[in-house]
C-alpha positions in Angstrom: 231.6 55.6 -8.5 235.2 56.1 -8.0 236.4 58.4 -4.8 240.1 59.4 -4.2 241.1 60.4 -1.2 244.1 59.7 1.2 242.3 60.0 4.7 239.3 60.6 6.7 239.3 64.3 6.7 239.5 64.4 2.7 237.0 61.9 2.2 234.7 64.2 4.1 235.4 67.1 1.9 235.9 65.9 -1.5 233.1 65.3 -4.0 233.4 62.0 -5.9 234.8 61.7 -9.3 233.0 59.8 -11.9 234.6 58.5 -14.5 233.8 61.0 -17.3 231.8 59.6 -19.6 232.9 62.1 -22.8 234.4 61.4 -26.0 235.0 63.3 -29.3 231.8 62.9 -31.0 230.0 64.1 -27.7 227.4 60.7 -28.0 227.7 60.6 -24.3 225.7 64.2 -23.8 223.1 63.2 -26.7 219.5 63.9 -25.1 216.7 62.2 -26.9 213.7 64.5 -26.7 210.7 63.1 -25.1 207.9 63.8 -26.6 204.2 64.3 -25.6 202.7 60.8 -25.2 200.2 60.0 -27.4 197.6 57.5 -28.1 194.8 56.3 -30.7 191.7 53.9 -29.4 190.0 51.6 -32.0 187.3 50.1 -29.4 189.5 47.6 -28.2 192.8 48.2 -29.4 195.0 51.2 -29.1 198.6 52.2 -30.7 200.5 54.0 -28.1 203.9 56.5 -29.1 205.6 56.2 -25.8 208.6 57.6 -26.6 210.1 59.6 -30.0 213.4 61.0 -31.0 214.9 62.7 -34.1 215.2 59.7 -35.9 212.8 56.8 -34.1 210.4 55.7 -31.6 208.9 53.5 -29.4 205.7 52.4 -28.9 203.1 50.0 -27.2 199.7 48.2 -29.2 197.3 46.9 -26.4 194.5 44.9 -27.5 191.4 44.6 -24.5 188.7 42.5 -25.1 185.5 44.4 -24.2 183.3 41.4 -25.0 181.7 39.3 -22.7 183.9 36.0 -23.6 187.7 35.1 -24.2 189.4 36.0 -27.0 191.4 32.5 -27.8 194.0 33.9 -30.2 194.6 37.3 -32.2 196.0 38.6 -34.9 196.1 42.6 -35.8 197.4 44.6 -38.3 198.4 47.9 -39.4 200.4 50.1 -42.0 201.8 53.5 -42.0 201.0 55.7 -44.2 204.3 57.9 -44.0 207.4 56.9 -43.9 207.9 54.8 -40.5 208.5 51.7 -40.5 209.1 48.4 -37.0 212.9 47.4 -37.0 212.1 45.7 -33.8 209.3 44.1 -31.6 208.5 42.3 -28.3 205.7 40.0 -26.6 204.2 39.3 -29.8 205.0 37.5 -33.1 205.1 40.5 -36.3 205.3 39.5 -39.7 205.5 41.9 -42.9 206.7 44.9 -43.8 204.3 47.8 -43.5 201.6 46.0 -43.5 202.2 44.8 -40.7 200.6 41.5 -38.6 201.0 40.5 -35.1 199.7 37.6 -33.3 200.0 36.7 -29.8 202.5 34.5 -27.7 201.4 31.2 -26.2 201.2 33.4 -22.6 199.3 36.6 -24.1 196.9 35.1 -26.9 194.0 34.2 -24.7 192.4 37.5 -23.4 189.6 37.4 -21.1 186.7 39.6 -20.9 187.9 42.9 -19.3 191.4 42.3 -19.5 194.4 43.5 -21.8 197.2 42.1 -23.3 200.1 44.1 -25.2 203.6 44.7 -26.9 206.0 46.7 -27.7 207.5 48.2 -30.7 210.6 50.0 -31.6 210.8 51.8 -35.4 212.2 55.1 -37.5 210.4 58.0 -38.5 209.5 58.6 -41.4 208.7 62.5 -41.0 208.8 64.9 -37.6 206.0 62.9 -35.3 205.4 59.5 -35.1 202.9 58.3 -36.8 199.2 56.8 -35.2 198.3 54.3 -37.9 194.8 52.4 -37.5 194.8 49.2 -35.7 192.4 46.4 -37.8 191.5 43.3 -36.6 188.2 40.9 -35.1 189.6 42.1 -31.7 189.5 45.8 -32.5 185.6 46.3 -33.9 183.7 49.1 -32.4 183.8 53.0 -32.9 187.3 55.1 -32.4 188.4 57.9 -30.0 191.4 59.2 -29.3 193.5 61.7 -27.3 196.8 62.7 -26.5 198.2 65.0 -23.3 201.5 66.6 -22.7 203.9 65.4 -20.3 203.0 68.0 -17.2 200.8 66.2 -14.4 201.7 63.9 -12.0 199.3 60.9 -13.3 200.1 58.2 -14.6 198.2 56.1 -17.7 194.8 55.8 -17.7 192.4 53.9 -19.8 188.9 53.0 -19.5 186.8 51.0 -21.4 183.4 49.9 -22.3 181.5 47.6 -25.0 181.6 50.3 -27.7 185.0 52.0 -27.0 188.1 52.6 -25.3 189.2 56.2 -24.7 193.3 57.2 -23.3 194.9 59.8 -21.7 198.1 60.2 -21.5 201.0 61.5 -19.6 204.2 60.5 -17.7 204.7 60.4 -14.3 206.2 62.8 -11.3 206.2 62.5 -7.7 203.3 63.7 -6.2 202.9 65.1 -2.7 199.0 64.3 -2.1 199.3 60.7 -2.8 197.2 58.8 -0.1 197.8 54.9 1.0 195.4 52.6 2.6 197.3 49.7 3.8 195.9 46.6 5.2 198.2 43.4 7.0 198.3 40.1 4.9 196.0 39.3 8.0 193.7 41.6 7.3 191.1 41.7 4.2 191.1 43.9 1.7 187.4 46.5 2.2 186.3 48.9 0.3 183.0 50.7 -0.2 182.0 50.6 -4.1 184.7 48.5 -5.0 185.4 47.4 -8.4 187.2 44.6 -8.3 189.6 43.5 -11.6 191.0 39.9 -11.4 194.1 38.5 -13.6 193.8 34.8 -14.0 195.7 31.9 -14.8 194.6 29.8 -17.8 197.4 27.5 -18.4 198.3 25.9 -15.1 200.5 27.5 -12.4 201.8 31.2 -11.9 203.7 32.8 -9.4 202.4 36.0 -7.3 205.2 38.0 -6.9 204.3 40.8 -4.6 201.2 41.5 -6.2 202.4 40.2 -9.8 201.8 37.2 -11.7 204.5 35.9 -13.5 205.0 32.4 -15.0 206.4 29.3 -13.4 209.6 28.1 -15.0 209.7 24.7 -16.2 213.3 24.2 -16.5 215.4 27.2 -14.3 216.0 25.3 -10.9 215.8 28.6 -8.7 216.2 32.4 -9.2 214.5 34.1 -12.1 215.1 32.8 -15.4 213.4 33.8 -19.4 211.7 30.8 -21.4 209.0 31.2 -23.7 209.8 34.7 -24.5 209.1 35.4 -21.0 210.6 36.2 -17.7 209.3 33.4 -15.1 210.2 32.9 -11.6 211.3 28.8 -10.4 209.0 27.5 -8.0 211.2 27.1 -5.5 212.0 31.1 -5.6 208.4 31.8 -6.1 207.4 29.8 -2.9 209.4 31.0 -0.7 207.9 34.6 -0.6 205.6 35.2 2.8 201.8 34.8 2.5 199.8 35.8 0.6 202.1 35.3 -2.2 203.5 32.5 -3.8 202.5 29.9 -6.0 198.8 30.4 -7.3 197.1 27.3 -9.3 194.9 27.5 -12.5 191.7 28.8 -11.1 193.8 31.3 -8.6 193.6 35.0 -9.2 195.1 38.4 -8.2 192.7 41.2 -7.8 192.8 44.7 -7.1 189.7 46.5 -5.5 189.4 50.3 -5.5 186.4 53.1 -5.2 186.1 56.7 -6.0 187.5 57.7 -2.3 189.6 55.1 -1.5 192.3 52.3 -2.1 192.2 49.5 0.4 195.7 46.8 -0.5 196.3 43.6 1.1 199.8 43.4 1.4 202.8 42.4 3.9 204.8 45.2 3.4 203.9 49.2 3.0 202.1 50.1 0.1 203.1 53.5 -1.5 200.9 55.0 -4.1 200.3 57.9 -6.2 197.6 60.2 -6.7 195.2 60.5 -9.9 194.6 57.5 -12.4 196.8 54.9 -13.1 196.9 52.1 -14.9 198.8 49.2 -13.3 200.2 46.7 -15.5 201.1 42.6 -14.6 204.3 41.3 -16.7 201.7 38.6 -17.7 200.6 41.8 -20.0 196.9 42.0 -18.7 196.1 45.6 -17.0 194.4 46.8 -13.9 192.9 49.9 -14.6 191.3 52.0 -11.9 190.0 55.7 -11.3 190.6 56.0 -8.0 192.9 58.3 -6.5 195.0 56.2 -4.2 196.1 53.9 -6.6 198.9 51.3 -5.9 202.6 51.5 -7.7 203.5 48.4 -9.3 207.2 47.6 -7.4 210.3 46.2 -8.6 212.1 43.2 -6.8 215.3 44.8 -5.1 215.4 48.5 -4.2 218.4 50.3 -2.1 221.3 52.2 -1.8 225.4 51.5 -2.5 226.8 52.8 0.9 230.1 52.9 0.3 233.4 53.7 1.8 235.2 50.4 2.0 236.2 51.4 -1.9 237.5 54.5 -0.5 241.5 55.5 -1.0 244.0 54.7 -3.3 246.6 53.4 -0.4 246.8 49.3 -0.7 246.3 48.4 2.1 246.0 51.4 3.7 244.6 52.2 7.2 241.6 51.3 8.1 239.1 54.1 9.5 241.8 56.6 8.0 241.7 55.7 4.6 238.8 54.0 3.8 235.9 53.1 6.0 233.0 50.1 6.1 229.0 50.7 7.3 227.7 49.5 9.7 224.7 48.0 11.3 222.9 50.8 12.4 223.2 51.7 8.9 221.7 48.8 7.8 218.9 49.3 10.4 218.0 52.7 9.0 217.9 52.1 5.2 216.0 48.7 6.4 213.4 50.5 8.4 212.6 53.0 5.4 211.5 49.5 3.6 214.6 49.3 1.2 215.2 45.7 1.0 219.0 45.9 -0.8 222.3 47.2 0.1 225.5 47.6 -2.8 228.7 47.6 -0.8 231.8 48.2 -2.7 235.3 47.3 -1.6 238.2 47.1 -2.6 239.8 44.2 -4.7 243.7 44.5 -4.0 242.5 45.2 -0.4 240.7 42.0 -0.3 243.4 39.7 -1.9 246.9 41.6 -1.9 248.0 39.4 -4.2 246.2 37.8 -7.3 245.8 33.9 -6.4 246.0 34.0 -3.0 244.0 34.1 0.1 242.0 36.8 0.8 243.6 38.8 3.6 241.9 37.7 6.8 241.4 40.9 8.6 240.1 42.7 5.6 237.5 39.7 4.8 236.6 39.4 8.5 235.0 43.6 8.0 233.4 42.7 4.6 232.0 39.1 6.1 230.7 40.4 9.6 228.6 43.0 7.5 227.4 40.9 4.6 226.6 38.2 7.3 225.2 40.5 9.6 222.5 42.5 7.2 221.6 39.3 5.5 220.1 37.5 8.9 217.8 40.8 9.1 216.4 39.7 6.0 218.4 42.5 3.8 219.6 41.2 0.2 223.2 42.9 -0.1 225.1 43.3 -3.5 228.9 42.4 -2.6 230.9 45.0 -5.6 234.4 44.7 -6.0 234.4 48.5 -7.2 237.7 48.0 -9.6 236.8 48.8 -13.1 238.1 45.6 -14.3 241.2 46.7 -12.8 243.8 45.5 -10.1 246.4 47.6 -9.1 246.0 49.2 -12.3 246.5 46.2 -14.5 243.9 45.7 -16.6 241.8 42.0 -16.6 242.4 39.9 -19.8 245.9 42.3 -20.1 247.8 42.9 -17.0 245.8 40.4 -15.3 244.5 36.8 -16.2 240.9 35.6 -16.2 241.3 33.2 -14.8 243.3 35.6 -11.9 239.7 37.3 -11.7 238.0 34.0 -11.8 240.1 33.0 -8.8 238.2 36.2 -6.7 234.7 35.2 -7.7 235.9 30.9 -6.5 236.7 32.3 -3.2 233.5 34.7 -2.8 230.7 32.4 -4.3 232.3 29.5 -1.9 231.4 31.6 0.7 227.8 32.6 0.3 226.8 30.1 -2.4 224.5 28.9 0.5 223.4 32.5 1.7 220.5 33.7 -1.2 220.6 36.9 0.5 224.0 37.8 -1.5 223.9 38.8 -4.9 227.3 38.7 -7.1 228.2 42.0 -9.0 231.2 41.0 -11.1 232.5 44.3 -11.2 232.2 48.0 -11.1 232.4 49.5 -14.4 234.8 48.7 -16.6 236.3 50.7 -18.9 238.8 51.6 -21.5 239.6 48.1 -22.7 237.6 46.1 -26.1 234.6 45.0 -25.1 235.0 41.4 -26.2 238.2 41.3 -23.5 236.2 42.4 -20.8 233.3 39.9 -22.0 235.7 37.0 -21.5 236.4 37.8 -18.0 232.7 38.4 -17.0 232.2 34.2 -18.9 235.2 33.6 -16.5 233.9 34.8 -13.4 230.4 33.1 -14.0 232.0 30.4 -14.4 233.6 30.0 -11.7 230.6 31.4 -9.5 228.8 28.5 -10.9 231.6 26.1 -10.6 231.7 26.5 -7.2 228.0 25.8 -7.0 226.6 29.2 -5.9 223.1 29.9 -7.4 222.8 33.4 -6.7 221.7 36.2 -8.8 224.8 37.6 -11.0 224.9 40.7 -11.8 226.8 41.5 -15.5 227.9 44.9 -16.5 229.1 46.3 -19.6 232.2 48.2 -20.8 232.6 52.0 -21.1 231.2 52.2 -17.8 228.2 50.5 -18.5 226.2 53.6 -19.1 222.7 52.5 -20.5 222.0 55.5 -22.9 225.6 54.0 -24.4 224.6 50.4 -24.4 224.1 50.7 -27.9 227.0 52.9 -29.1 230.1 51.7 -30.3 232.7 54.9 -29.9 234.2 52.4 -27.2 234.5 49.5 -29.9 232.0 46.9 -30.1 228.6 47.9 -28.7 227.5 46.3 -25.5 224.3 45.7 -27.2 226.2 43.3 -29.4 228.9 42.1 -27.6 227.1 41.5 -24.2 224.2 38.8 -26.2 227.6 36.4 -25.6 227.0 36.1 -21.7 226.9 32.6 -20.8 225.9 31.7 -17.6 224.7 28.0 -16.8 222.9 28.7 -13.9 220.5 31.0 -15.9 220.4 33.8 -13.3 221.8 37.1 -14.4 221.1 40.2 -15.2 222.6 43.0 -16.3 223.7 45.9 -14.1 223.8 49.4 -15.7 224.6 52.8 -14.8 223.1 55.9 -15.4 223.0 59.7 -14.1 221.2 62.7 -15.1 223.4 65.8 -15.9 225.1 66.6 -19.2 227.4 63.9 -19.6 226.6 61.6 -17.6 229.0 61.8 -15.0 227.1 62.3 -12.1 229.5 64.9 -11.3 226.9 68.1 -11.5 223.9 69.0 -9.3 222.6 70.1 -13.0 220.0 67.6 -14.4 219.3 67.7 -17.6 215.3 68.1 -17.7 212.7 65.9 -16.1 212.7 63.5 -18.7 216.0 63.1 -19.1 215.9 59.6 -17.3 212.9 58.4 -18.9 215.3 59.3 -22.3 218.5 57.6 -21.6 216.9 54.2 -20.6 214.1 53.9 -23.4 216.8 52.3 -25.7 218.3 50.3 -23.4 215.0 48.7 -22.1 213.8 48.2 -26.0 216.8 46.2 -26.2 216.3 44.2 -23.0 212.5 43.2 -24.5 213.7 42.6 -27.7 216.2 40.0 -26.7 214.6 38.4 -23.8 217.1 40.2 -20.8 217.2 41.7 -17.2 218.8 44.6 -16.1 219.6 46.0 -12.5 220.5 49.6 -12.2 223.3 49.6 -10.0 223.7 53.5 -9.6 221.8 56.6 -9.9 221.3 59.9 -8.6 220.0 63.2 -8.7 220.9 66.6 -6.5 218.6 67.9 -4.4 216.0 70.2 -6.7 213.1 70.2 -8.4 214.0 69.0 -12.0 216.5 66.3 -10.8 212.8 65.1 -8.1 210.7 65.0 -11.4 213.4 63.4 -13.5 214.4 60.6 -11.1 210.8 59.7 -10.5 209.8 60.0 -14.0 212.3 57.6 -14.5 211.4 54.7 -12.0 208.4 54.8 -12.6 209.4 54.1 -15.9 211.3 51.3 -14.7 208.2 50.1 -13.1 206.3 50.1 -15.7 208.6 48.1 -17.5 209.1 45.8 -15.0 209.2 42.5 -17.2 212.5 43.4 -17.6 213.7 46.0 -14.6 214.7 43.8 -11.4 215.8 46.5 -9.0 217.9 50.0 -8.3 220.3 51.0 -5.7 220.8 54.5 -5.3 224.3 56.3 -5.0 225.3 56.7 -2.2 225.1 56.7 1.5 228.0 55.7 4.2 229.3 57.0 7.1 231.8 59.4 5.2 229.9 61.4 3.3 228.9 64.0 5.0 227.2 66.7 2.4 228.1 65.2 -0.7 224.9 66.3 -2.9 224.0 63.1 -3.4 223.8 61.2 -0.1 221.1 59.1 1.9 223.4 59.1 4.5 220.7 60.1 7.5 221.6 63.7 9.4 221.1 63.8 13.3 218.8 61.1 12.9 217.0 63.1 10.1 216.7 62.0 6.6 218.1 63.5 3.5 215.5 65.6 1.0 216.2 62.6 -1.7 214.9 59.7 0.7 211.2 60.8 0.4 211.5 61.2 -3.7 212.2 57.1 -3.0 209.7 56.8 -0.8 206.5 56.3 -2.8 208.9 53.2 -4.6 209.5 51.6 -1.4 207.0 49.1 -0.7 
């Protein structure tokens, strides 16, 4: 998010400029139509059309085994009888060409009785609808039903099943303003009258809990998150440091969730939002939790916030401080804290950091952005430190104007100071733009490089070119895609992901109050996340945003919940903007009078 203004009294007023994400073709205002979610049960296996467009789709095949003993491998099939065809897949092994096979993954083959496991596909359409082809296989014998709903109420997947059949309703996701919560203390157990109780196990050694999830263990990434076996796994030492009950959970360990007709009861250290109707609520392990109640928990993401900016602010170098450009503050911190966000982005500025390329970091200007960072981080608050430049310093590009290893030099001096603070999380850069992608690919490798040189572990966060817009991660009006280009991150340290951008009007420029429908989020990150499971990535979305009326509510909650669901690959959001300049800039978190902003409770059921 880029902001120009002089002095106080203009930042108050003006409305932030995003860069404008247009070009001639008019790609950047292309809005994949969602379509109504559909589904086909074969006793226990179902083919699910998530998502559909004029020319493809994406989908989900879930196989539950409603026997009474483990299934110890499967293999499926299937074949269209149109036109559509898989150009892409994920958590399984596929084989053929309509037919199609699949067979599980060393960490989803074994399916025990009552649980699910599941992957995704991504293909092109033959004809006007997705097709719902039979699904054949030892695991899928029984008697067939099926369904499909429209996208209109507030619930989100259901599916029951039984011995003889699995049945599915259907429908994305909204905010919904009777959703009930029944939170108990880690100290405190988990009661509740006519429970059912559904388990997910570990049958191959260790797993970690992650706030309510089971992930692997990694056997080779030393902390952080890292991806082996085709799957996103936690290191031990990351996974053990959470508070009780969470953690590190042994073979016979398990994670259960117990809910009735009338209420939810959830053991858990932190709040626990939840939505209203029936849900189904997924581990990353790929088994399900499915439950009828109607205070059902959301499955959260790792790192949730806001950017609160202002330090970013102006375009005098250096400028005056509190005139031109402003930095938050604790009581800030405190606020966004207490509403149980657990991340803060804070942009600043680069030449305002290090007025000149090489050198040391000017000590005043460091002393504002290290007394915050330092500050929010002993209350426990992860903070994302942004140099908000778009690959740019003083207008000079980097890789043209100025060298890598000029930008490299930045990243030496940052990661030597909070290599040994966890809380901090290195974003490389705010959106770059207007350059090849494989120039500003080389800085990113240069920057990692040195963050890793300098022997700082922390989570990087990568972003793209062309602003790093995720319904344009695939695109190449810009030059090489992203989606190509961006496979060529190397990091040693194994602990990245990649930070994209995405808003909700026409072009996404997050420059109207206009959103473009209530799915429109849902839309612009489908291919995006396909490509994230297809290759084995993570992704942060850095900024987002929505004006304060009904279809921008729907749309952004349609769309984290999204996120959620997808969660093997979505780490976190951070929401633009709040700081102490922004007065009644439609999208701001910033609180009023001590009141909070009509967007903060559209959050709210995601902050847990």
């Amino acid at each position: 998010m880029y902001l120009s203004n002089t002095a106080a009294a203009a930042a108050v007023v003006q409305s932030p400029c995003k860069k404008l994400w247009r070009n001639s073709a008019g790609l950047l205002g292309l809005a994949w139509a969602l379509s109504a979610l559909s589904s086909s049960a074969y006793a226990g296996c179902e083919y699910i059309v998530s998502n559909q467009w004029n020319t493809g789709f994406t989908g989900t095949v879930r196989i539950t085994n409603t026997g009474t003993s483990a299934i110890n491998g499967w293999n499926i099939s299937w074949q269209y009888a149109g036109g559509d065809r898989v150009t892409s897949s994920w958590n399984a092994t596929l084989t053929g060409s309509n037919p199609y096979s699949a067979t599980g993954l060393s960490w989803n083959s074994s399916i025990q009785p009552g649980q699910s496991a599941e992957f995704g596909i991504q293909g092109t359409k033959g004809g006007a609808t997705a097709e719902i082809p039979v699904i054949s296989g030892a695991a899928c014998a029984g008697s067939t039903t099926s369904s499909s709903a429209p996208s209109t109420s507030s619930s989100s997947v259901a599916t029951s099943s039984s011995s003889s059949k699995v049945s599915s309703s259907v429908a994305s996701t909204s905010s919904s303003s009777s959703s009930k919560s029944s939170v108990a203390s880690s100290s405190v157990p988990s009661t509740s009258s006519s429970s059912v109780a559904s388990s997910v196990s570990s049958t191959s050694g260790q797993q970690c809990n992650w706030y309510g999830t089971l992930y692997p263990l990694c056997t080779t990434t030393a902390s952080g998150w890292g991806y082996e076996n085709n799957k996103s796994c936690i290191a031990s030492s990351t996974c053990a440091a959470q508070p009780a009950p969470y953690g590190i959970v042994g073979a016979a360990s398990s994670v259960t969730t117990s809910s009735s007709s009338s209420k939810s009861s959830v053991a858990s250290s932190s709040v626990v939002a939840t939505s209203s109707s029936s849900s189904s609520v997924k581990s990353s392990s790929s088994s399900s939790v499915s439950s009828s109640s109607s205070s059902t928990p959301i499955v959260g993401l790792v790192y949730k916030g806001v950017s609160l900016a202002g330090a970013e602010f102006g375009t005098a170098y250096p400028g005056i401080y509190e005139k031109d450009y402003i930095y938050p503050n604790q009581t800030e911190v405190d606020y966004f804290k207490g509403k149980s966000m657990n991340t803060l982005r804070v942009p600043f500025s680069w030449e305002r950091l290090q007025p000149t390329l090489g050198a040391a970091f000017d000590a005043t200007e460091f002393g504002r952005l290290d007394a915050f960072v330092t500050g929010a981080t002993a209350k426990g608050v992860n903070i994302v430190i942004d140099p908000h430049n778009y690959a740019r310093w003083n207008g000079s590009v980097i890789g043209a104007g100025v060298s890598n290893a000029q930008f490299a030099d930045l990243w030496t001096r940052l990661a030597t100071r909070y290599k040994s603070n966890s809380k901090v999380i290195f974003a490389i850069m705010n959106e770059p733009n207007s350059m090849p992608t494989e120039q500003w690919l080389s800085g990113a490798n240069a920057a990692i490089a040195a963050i890793r040189a300098a022997g700082a572990s922390n989570l990087v966060l990568v972003p793209g070119n062309a602003w790093t817009g995720a319904s344009t991660w695939n695109a190449n009006w810009y030059g090489t895609a992203n989606a190509v280009a961006m496979l060529n991150v190397v990091d040693s340290g194994n602990n990245y992901a990649y930070e994209v951008h995405q808003y909700l009007d026409s072009d996404s420029s997050g420059t109207s109050p206009t959103c473009v429908s209530t799915s429109i989020g849902v839309e612009r990150l489908t291919a995006f996340t396909a490509w994230l499971n297809t290759n084995g990535k993570r992704a942060f979305l850095g900024e987002f945003a929505g004006a304060d009326n009904a279809t921008c509510k729907a749309a952004v909650t349609n769309m984290l919940q999204y996120m959620q669901t997808n969660n093997n690959v979505w780490i976190g959001w951070t929401w633009w903007a709040a700081g102490p300049w922004w007065d009644e800039y439609m999208y701001t978190l910033e609180p009023k009078a001590g009141a909070d902003r009509p967007q903060m409770s559209w959050l709210a059921p995601f902050l847990f």
